[in-house]
N, C-alpha and C positions, 0 to 999 in steps of 0.2 A: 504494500500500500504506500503509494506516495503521498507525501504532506506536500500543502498548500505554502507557498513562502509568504507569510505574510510580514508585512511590513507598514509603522504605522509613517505617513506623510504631510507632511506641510504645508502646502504651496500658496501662493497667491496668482489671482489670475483676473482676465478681462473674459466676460464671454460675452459675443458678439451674432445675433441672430446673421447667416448666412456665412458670411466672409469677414475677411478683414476690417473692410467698409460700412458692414453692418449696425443694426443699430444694438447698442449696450445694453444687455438682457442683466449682468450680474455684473460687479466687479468686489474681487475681496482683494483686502490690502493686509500690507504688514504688520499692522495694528491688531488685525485681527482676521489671520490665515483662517483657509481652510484646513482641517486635519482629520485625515479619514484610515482608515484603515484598508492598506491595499490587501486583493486577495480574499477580501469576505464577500465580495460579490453583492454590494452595494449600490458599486456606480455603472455607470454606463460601461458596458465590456471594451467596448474601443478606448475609451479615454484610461480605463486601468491601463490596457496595452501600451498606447503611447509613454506613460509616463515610469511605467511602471522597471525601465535598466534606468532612468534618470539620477543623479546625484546630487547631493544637496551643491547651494550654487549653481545648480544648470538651468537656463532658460529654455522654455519652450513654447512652440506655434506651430498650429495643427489645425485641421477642419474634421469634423465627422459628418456626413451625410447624413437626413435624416433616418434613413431606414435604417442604420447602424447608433442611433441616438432612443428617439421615443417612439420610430416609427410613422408611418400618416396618420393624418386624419382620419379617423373612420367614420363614416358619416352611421355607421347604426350605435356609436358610444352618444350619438346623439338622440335624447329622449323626451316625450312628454310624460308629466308625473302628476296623477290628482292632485288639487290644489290642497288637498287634503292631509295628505302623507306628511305636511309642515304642520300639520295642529301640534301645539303645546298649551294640555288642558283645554282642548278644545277651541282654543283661539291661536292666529296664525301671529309670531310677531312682528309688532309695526317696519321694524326698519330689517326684518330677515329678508323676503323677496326682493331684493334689489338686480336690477339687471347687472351682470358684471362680477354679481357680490360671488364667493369661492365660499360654497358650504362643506361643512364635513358632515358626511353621511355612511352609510353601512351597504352595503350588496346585499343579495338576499342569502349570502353563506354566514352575514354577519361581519364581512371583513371591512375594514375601516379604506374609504376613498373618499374622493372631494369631487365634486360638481361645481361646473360654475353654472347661473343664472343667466340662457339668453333671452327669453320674454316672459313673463308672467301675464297669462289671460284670464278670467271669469273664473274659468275650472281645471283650467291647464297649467304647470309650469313647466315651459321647454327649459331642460338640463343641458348641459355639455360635460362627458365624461371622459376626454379624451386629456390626456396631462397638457401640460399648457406648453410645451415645446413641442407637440407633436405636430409632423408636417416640416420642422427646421431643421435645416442645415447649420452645427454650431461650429463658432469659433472661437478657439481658445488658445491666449498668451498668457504665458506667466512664467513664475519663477519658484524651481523648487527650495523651500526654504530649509527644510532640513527634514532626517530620513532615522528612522530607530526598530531597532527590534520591537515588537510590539511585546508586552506582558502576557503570561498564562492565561491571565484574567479577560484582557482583551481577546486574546484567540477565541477564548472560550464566550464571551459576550458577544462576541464578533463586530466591536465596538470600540474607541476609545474611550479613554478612559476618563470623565471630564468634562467630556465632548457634548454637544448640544445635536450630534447625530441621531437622524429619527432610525426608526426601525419600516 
């Protein structure tokens, strides 16, 4: 059985909807890197690839395509939902249906995902269930900041340690 190398990492970065030229989706800075845990299968598989022989001090700039990123749009992750399913206590609240607004919500397995809001009608709310980069081609510069063996503990959470990494 081979083991996973994992490694936990640093970086900061620009990410950039399409190319270089694109418009600024994220940027994290020095102040306050990113630090994720390479190898637990978290992030995007391509972006683990690229960065993942990098060394602390190396810079780097790359593109992923979207279908190696979040994938397309899928127009059937788009849904109408009774206006209903938002009662809390039997009333909807004031400022919950907002067009735009990002709900967190549950599947019907019970697993935790988010919808955004594209119209709300009478008895309808149109959902959008697709991640919110789906469809883009990303870009990303930055700079590894530095690079460590990760803890038992992290292997085992599959997390760092600290970290404000969701699950």
């Amino acid at each position: 059985m081979t083991k996973t190398p994992f490694k936990v990492v640093s970086v900061t970065y620009e990410l950039r909807a399409g190319d270089s030229g694109g418009d600024v989706i994220e940027k994290v800075t020095k102040e306050k890197p990113a630090e994720f845990l390479l190898g637990a299968g978290k992030l995007i598989d391509e972006f683990e690839n690229k960065v993942s022989d990098l060394k602390e001090g190396e810079n780097f700039e790359f593109q992923i395509d979207s279908d190696k990123a979040y994938g397309p749009v899928k127009q059937e992750a788009k849904v109408d939902l009774p206006i209903t399913a938002f009662q809390i206590d039997g009333k909807i609240p004031e400022d919950l249906l907002q067009p735009g607004k990002v709900l967190p919500m549950k599947d019907q397995q019970g697993n935790p995902l988010y919808g955004r809001v594209i119209e709300v009608q009478e008895q309808i709310v149109k959902m959008d269930f697709n991640h919110p980069l789906a469809g883009m081609d990303l870009h990303f510069k930055g700079e590894v900041l530095s690079t460590r063996k990760p803890t038992e503990k992290e292997v085992e959470n599959k997390k760092v340690e600290g970290s404000s990494e969701t699950e």
